[in-house]
Structures are given as C-alpha cells and as structure tokens.
C-alpha positions as CSV (number, residue, x, y, z in Angstrom):
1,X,65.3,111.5,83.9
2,X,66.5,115.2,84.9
3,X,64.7,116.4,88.0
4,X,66.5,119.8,88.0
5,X,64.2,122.5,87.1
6,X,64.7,125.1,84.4
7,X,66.0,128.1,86.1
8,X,63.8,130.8,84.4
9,X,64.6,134.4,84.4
10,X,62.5,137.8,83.0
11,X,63.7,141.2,81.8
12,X,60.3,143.7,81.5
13,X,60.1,147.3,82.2
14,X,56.4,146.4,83.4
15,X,56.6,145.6,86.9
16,X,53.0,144.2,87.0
17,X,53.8,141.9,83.8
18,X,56.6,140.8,86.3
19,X,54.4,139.8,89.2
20,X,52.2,138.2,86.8
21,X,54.9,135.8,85.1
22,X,56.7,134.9,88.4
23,X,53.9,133.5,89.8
24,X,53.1,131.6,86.6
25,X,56.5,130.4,86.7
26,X,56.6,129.4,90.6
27,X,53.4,127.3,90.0
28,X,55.3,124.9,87.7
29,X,57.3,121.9,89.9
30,X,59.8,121.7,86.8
31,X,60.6,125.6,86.7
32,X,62.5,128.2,88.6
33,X,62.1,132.0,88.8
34,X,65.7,133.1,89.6
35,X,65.3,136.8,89.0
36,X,63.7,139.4,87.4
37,X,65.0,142.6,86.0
38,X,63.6,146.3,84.7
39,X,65.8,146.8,81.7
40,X,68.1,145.4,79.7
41,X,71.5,146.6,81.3
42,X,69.5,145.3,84.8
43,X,69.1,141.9,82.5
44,X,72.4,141.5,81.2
45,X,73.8,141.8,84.7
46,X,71.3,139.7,86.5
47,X,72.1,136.9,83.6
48,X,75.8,136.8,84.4
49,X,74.8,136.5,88.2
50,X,71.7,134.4,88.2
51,X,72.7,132.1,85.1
52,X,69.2,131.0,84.2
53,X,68.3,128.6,81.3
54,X,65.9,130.4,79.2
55,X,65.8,134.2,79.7
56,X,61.8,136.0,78.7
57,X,63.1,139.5,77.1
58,X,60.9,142.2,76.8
59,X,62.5,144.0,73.3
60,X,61.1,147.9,74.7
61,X,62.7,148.9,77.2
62,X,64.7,152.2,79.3
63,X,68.4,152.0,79.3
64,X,69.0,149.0,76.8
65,X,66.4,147.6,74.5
66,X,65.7,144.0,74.7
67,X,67.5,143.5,71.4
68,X,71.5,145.4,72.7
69,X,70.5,142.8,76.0
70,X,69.9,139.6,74.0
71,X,73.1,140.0,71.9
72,X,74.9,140.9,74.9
73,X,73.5,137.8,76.5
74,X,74.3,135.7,73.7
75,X,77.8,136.5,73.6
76,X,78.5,136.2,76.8
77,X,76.8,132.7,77.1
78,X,78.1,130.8,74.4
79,X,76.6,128.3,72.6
80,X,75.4,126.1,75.8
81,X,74.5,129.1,77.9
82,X,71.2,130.8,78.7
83,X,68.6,130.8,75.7
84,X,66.4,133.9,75.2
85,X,62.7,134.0,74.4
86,X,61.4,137.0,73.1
87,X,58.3,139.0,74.4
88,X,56.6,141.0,72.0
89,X,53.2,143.0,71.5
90,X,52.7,142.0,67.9
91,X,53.0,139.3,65.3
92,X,55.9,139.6,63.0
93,X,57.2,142.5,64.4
94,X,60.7,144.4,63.4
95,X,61.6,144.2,66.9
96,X,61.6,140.7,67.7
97,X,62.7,139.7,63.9
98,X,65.8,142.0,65.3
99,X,66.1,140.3,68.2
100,X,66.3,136.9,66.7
101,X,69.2,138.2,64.6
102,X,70.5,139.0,67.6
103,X,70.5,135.8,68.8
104,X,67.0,135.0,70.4
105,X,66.0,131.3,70.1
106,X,62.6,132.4,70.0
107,X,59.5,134.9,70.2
108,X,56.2,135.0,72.0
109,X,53.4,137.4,72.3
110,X,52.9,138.9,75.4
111,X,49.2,138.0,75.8
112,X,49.5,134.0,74.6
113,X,47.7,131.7,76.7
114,X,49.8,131.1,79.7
115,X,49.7,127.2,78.9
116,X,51.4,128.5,75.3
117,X,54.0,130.5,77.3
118,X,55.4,127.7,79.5
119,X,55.6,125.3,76.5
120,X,57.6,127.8,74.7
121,X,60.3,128.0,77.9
122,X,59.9,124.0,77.9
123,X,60.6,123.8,74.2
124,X,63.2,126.3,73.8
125,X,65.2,125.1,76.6
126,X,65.1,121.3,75.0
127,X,66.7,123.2,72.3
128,X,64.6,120.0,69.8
129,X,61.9,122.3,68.2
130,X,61.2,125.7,67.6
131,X,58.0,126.8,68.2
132,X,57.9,129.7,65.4
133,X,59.7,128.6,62.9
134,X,57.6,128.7,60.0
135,X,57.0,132.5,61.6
136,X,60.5,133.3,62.1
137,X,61.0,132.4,58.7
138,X,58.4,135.0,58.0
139,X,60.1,137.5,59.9
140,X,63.3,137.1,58.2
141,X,62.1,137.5,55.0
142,X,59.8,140.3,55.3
143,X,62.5,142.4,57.3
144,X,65.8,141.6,55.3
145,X,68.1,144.5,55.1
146,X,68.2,144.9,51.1
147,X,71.6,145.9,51.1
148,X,72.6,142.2,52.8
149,X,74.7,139.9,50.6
150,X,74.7,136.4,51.3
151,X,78.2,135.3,53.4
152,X,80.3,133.0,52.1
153,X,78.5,129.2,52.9
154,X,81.6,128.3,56.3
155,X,83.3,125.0,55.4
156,X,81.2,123.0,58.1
157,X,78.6,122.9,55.4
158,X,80.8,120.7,53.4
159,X,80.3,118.2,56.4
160,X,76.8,117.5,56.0
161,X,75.3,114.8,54.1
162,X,72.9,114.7,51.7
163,X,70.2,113.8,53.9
164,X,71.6,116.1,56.4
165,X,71.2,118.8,53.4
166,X,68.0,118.0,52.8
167,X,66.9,118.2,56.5
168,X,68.9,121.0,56.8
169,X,66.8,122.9,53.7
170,X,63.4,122.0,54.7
171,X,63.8,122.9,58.2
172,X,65.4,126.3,56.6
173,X,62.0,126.7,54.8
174,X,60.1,126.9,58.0
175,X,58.9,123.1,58.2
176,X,57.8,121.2,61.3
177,X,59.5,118.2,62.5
178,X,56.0,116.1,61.3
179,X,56.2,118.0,57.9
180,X,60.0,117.1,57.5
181,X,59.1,113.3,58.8
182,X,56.3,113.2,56.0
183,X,58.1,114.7,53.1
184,X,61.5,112.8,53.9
185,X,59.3,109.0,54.3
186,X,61.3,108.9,58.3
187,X,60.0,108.8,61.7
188,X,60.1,112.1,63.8
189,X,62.8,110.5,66.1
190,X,65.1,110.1,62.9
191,X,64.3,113.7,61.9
192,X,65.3,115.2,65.7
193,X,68.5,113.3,65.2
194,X,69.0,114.3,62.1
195,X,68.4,118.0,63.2
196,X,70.7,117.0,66.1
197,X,73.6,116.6,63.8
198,X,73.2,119.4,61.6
199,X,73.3,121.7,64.5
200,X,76.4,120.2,66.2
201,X,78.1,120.0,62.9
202,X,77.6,123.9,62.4
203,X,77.9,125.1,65.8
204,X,74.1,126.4,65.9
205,X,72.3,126.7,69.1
206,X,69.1,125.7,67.8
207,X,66.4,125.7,64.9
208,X,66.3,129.7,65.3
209,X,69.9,129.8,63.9
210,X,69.0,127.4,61.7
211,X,67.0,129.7,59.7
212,X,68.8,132.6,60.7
213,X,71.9,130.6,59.3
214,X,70.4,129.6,56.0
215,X,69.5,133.3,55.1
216,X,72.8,135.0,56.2
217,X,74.2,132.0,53.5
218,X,71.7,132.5,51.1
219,X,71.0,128.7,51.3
220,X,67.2,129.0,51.5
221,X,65.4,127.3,48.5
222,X,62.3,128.4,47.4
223,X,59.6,126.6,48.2
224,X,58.1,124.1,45.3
C-alpha cells in the first residue's frame, strides 16, 4: 500500500474559494496542499515548482485563462506528470469542454458536495475511472468545432485487439466501467485491465483522452 499523500495544488482568482479548498484538502490524512495560485501564469509556474499530482483549475481567470494554463501544464508534464481537474460554474460548459481539449483529465462544479470534490482528486489521480465521462462525452459533442475533420486513426490502433476495440468503443461512448462489465459478460477488474492496456498501448493519460481520442479519430460509434 502507498502511504504517500497526493500532493494537491489549486489555481483560482477567488482567494476566499482558496481558503475554503485548502482547508478541505489539509483535513484529509491521504492529501497534500502544496500551493495555491491567483492565475494561470501564477499556476503554471507554481506547477513546475511545486510538482503536485492533481492540479484544481479555475478556467476564468486574469493574466491566463485556466484553459492557456492547463495546456501549458500538460505539456510540460508529460504523460505521468500532474493531472488537472477542472473547476467550473456550470454543467457542460464551453469552457471546461475547452479545457479538456486542452488536456484536463477531468471537470467539477465549483459548488459539488465537498465529499464529491475529494473523490474526484482521489479518482483522477488513480488515473482507473473518470468521473464525467458520460458528461464529457456530452461536452465534446455539443461543442465540436464544425469545421474539424477527423485525423488520421495513428498506427497504435492497429495494436489493439478486438476486445480491446470493443472496450475501447464503449468506454468512447461514455460508459461506466459496471456498464462496460455488463454489456461485455466480464468482471470490473477485467474491464480496468482491459482499459489499462488500451491506454498504454496509445499513450493516453487516462479515460478523458480516451474520449477526447476517439472523436479527434472519428472512432466514436453511435450508440445502438
């Protein structure tokens, strides 16, 4: 078992909100706040110092915008570095749907139950579920540039097997690792490995970039 805590970080004009989540965070044995920051330029910076886990981005913001600070982030951390979990005001917003393209792993609504906040850094940072998928998925869909063409599908795809392909579509589509467990007849530990081994084989961080992947490809079925 890993006893080191999950080095937590937060970029938020609102220096109240700030207060608010750092002592949320501090009261949690298995996270750490390492540093908070006013705006995105302030987050990038602190990200390459501090080198937290999972990152809480605000996506308005003076100076840089959550979503410049997330890709920033993103490219500077590689695929093992920090993960970022996007704040936002509203459901299915243009903003956060942005910043996932950008490379968030996730998104959150600033007023969720705190309980619902520290599951999301849990989950995100264990990298095996996404909590919004099935509303990322959303996102994606209703805020598609029209003038995007699918990419060519990269080679890696060729990798996968069948099963792997199928995994791969349904959790494309937005489904749960239960709902992939039920419609595929496997346990849920067969579908996380599965999952596992799509996302190594294709060099995705997690079930974000997934979906993210599967639209850029135009690899998204529709759904029966």
């Amino acid at each position: 078992m890993n006893d080191t805590p999950i080095r937590v970080a937060l970029v938020d004009d609102q220096a109240l909100f700030r207060t608010g989540i750092r002592m949320l965070i501090d009261s949690q044995s298995d996270l750490q706040f390492v540093g908070e920051a006013g705006d995105g330029a302030e987050g990038v910076e602190l990200v390459r110092r501090g080198r937290p886990d999972v990152v809480l981005m605000d996506v308005r913001m003076p100076v840089m915008d959550g979503i410049t600070a997330t890709a920033r982030i993103v490219e500077d951390s590689g695929t093992d570095g920090a993960k970022v979990l996007v704040l936002t005001t509203f459901d299915f917003d243009e903003a956060a749907a942005k910043a996932i393209r950008a490379g968030a792993s996730g998104f959150v609504l600033k007023d969720a139950d705190p309980e619902f906040l520290l599951a999301a850094i849990r989950t995100v940072h264990a990298g095996t579920a996404v909590f919004a998928a099935s509303a990322t998925r959303e996102l994606l869909r209703r805020y598609d540039d029209t003038n995007d063409q699918a990419v060519p599908v990269p080679p890696a795809f060729a990798d996968l097997t069948p099963r792997e392909r199928e995994i791969f579509d349904l959790a494309a589509r937005g489904f749960s690792n239960s709902e992939i467990a039920q419609h595929e007849y496997v346990s849920e530990a067969t579908v996380k490995t599965h999952i596992s081994r799509v996302l190594t084989k294709l060099e995705l961080r997690d079930r974000v970039r997934l979906v993210v992947f599967a639209h850029q490809h135009g690899l998204v079925t529709r759904a029966e």
